[in-house]
N, CA, C and O atoms as a DFTB+ gen file, in Angstrom:
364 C
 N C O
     1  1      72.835     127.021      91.079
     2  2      72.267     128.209      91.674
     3  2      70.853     128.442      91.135
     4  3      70.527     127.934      90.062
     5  1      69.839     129.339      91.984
     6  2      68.675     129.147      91.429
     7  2      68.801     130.562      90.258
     8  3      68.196     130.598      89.186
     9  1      69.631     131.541      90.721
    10  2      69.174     132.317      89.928
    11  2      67.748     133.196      90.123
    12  3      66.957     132.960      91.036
    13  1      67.533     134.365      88.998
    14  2      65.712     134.910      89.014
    15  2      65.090     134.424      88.080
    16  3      64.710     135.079      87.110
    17  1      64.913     133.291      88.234
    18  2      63.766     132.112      87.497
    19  2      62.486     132.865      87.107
    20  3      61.416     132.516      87.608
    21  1      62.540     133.763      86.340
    22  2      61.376     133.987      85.707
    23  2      61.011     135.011      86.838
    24  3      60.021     134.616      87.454
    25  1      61.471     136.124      87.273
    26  2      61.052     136.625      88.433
    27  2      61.025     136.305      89.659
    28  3      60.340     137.049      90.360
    29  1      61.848     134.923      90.481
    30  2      61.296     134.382      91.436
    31  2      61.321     135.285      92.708
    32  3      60.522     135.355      93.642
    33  1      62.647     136.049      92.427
    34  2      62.088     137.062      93.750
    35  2      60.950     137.847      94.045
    36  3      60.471     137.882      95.178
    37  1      60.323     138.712      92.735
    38  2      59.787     139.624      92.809
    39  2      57.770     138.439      93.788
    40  3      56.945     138.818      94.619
    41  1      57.908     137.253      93.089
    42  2      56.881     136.796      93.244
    43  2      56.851     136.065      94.723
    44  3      55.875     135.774      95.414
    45  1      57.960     135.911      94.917
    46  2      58.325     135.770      96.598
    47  2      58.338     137.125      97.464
    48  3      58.188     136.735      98.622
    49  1      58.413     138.114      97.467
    50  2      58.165     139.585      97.864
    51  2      56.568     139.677      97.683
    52  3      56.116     140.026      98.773
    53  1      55.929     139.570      97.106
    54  2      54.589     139.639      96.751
    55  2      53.784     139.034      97.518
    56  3      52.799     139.487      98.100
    57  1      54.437     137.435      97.519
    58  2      53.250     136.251      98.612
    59  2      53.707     136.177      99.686
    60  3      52.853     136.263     100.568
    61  1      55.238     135.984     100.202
    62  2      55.248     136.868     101.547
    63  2      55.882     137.735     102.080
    64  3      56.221     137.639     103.259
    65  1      56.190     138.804     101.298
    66  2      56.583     140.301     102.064
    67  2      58.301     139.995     102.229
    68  3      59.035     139.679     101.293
    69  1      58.638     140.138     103.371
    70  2      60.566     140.381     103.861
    71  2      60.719     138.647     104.045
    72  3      59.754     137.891     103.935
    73  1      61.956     138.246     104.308
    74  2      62.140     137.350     104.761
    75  2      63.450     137.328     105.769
    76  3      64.501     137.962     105.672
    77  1      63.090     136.529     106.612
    78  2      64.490     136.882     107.886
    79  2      65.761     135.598     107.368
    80  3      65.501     134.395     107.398
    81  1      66.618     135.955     107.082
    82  2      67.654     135.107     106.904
    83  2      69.174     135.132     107.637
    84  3      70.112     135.900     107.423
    85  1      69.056     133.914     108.658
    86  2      69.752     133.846     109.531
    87  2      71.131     132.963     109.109
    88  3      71.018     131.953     108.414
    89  1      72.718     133.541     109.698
    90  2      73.569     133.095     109.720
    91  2      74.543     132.987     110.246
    92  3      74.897     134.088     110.667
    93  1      75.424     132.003     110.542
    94  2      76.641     132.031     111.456
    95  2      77.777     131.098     111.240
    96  3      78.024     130.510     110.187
    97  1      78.357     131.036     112.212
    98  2      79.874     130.488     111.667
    99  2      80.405     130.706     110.711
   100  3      80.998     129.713     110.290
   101  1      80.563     132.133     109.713
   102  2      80.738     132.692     108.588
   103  2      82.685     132.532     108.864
   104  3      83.411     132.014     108.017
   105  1      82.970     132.844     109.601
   106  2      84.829     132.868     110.130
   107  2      85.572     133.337     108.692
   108  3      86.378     132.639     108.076
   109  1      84.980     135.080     108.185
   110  2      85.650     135.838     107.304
   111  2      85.513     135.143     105.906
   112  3      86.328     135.467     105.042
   113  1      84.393     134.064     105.564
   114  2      84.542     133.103     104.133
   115  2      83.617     134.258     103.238
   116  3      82.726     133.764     102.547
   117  1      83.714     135.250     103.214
   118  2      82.834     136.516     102.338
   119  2      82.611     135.918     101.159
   120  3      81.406     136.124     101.014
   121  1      83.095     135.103      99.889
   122  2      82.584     134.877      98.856
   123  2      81.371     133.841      99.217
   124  3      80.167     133.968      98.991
   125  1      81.938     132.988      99.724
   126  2      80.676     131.728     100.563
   127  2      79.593     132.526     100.787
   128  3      78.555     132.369     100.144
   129  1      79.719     133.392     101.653
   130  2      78.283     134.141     101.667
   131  2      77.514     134.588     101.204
   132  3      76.286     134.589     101.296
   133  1      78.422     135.145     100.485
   134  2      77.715     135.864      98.942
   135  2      77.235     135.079      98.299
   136  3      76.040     135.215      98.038
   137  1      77.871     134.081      97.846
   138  2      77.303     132.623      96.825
   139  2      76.067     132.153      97.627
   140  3      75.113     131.853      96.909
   141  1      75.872     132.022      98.978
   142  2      74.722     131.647     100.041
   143  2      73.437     132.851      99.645
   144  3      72.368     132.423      99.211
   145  1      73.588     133.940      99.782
   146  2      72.621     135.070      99.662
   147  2      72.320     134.921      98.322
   148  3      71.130     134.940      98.010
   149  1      73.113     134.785      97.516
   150  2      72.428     134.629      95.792
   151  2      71.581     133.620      95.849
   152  3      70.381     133.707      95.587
   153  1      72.166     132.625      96.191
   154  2      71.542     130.983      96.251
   155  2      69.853     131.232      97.017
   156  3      68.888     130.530      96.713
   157  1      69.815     132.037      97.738
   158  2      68.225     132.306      98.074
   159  2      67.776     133.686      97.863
   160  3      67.160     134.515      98.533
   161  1      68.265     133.644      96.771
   162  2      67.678     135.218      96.124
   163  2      67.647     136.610      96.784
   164  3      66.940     137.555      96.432
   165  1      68.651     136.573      97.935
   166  2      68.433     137.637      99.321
   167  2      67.856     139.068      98.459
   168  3      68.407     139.072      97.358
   169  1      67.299     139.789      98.553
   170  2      66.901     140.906      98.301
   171  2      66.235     142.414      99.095
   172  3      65.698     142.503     100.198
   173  1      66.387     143.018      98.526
   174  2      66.248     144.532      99.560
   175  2      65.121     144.177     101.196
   176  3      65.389     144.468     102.361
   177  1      63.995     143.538     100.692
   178  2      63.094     143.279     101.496
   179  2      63.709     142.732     102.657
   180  3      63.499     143.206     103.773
   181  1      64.665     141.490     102.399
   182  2      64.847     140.840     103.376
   183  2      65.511     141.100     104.153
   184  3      66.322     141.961     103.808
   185  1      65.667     140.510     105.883
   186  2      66.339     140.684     106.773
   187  2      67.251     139.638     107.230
   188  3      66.846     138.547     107.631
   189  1      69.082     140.135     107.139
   190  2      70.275     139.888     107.567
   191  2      70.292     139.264     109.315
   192  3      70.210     140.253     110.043
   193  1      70.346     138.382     109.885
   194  2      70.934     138.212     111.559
   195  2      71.767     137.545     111.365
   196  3      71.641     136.599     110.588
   197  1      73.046     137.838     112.083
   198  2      74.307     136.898     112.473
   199  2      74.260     136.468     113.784
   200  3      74.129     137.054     114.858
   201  1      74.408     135.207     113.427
   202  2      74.125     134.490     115.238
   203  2      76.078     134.621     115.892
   204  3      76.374     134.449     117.075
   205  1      76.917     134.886     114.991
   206  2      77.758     134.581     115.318
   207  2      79.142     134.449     114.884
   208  3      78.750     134.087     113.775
   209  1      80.526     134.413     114.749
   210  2      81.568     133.912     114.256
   211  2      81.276     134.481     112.816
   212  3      81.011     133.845     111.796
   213  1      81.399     135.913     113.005
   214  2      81.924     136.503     111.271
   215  2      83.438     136.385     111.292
   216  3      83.921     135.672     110.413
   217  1      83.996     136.776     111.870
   218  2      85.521     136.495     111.406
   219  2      86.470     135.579     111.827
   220  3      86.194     134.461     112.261
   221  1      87.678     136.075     111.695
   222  2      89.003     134.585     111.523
   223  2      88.670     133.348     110.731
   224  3      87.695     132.762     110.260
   225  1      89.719     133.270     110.806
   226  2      90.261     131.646     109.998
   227  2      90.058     131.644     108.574
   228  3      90.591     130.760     107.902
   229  1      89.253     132.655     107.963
   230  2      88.686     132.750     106.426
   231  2      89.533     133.827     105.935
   232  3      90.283     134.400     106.726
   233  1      89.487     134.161     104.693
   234  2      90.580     134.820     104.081
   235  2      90.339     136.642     103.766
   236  3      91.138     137.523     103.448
   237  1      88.827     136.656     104.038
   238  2      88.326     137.754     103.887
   239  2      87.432     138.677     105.203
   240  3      86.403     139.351     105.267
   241  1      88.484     138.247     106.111
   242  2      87.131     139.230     107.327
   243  2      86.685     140.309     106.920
   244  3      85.489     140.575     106.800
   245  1      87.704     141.104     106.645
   246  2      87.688     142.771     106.328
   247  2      86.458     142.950     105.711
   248  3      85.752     143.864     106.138
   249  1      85.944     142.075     104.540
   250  2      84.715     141.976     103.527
   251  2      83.919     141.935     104.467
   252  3      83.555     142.935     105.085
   253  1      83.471     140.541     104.743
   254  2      82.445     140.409     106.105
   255  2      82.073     141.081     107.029
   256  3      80.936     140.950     107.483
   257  1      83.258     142.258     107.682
   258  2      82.454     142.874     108.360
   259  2      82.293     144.233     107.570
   260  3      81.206     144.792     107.715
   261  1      82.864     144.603     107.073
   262  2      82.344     145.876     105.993
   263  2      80.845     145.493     105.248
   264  3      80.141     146.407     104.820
   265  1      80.481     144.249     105.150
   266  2      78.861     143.868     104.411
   267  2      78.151     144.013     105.836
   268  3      77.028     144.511     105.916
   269  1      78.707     143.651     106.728
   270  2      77.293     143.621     107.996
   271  2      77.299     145.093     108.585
   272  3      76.316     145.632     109.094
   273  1      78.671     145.717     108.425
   274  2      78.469     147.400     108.959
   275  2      77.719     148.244     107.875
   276  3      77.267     149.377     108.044
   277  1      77.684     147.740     107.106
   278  2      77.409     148.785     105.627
   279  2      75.978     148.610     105.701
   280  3      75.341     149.508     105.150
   281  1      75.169     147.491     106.354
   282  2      73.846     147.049     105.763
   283  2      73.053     146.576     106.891
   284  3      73.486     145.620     107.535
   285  1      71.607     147.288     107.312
   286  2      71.099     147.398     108.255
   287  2      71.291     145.970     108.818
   288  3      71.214     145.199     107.861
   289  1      71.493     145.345     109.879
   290  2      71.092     143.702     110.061
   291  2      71.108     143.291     111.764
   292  3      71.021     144.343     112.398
   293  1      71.167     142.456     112.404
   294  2      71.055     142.582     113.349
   295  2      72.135     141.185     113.476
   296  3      72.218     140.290     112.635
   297  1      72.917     141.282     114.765
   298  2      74.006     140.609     115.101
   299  2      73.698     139.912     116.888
   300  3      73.490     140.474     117.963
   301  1      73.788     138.685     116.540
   302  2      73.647     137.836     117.567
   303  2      74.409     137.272     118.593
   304  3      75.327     138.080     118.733
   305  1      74.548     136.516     119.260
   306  2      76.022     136.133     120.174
   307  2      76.961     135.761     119.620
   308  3      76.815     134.954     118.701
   309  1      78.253     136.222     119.986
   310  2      79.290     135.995     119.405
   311  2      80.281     135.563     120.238
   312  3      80.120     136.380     121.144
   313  1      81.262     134.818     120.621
   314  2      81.953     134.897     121.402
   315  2      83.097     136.249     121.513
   316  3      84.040     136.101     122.291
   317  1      83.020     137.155     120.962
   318  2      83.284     138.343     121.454
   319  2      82.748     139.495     122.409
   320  3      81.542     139.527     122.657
   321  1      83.713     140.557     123.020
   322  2      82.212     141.275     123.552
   323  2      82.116     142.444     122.532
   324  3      81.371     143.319     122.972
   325  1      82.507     142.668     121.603
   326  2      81.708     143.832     119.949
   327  2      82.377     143.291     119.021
   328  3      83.389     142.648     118.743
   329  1      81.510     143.748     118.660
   330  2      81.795     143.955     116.658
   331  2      83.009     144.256     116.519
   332  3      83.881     143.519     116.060
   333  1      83.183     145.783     117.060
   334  2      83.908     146.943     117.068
   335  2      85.421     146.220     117.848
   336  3      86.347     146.436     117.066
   337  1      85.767     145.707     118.693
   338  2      86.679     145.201     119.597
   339  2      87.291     144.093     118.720
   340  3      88.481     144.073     118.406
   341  1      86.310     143.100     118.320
   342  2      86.882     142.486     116.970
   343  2      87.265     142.650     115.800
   344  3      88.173     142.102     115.173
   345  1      86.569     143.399     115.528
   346  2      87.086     143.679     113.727
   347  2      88.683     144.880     114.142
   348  3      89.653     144.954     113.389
   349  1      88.562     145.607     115.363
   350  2      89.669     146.185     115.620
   351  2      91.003     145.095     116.365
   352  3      92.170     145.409     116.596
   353  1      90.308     143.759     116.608
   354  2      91.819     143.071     116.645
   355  2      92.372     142.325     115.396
   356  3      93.564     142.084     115.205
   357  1      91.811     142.144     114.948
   358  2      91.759     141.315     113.705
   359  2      92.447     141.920     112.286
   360  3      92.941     141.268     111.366
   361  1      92.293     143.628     112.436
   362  2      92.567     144.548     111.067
   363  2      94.257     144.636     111.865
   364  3      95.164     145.268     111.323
């Protein structure tokens, strides 16, 4: 993992501002993600999109979508038609 190498976020916020960090085929793996967002230092600045497939088949949907409802981000095609319709078949 990289870790904050001597500050590396703060000096990445500095030279270029937010960063957009895109993801999908997540299918409820919430620690994976988390370990993914550390792994590139995700921080307040930056910006969350899901192209897709947050839940099933992984052991933690409930997590997954409680991190993308809880936290401004923007959500992409999914083969569902909501968020809301899914995470309510799934709970």
């Amino acid at each position: 993992m990289l870790g904050d190498q001597g500050g590396y976020q703060e000096k990445v916020e500095k030279t270029m501002g937010s960063r957009t960090i895109v993801v999908g085929d997540i299918h409820g793996c919430y620690d994976e993600l988390e370990d993914m967002l550390a792994e590139v230092n995700f921080g307040p600045s930056d910006r969350l999109i899901s192209v897709g497939d947050l839940i099933t088949k992984g052991p933690k949907s409930r997590e997954v979508l409680d991190r993308f409802i809880a936290e401004p981000c923007e959500h992409g095609y999914t083969d569902y038609p909501s968020l809301e319709e899914t995470a309510a078949a799934t709970i």
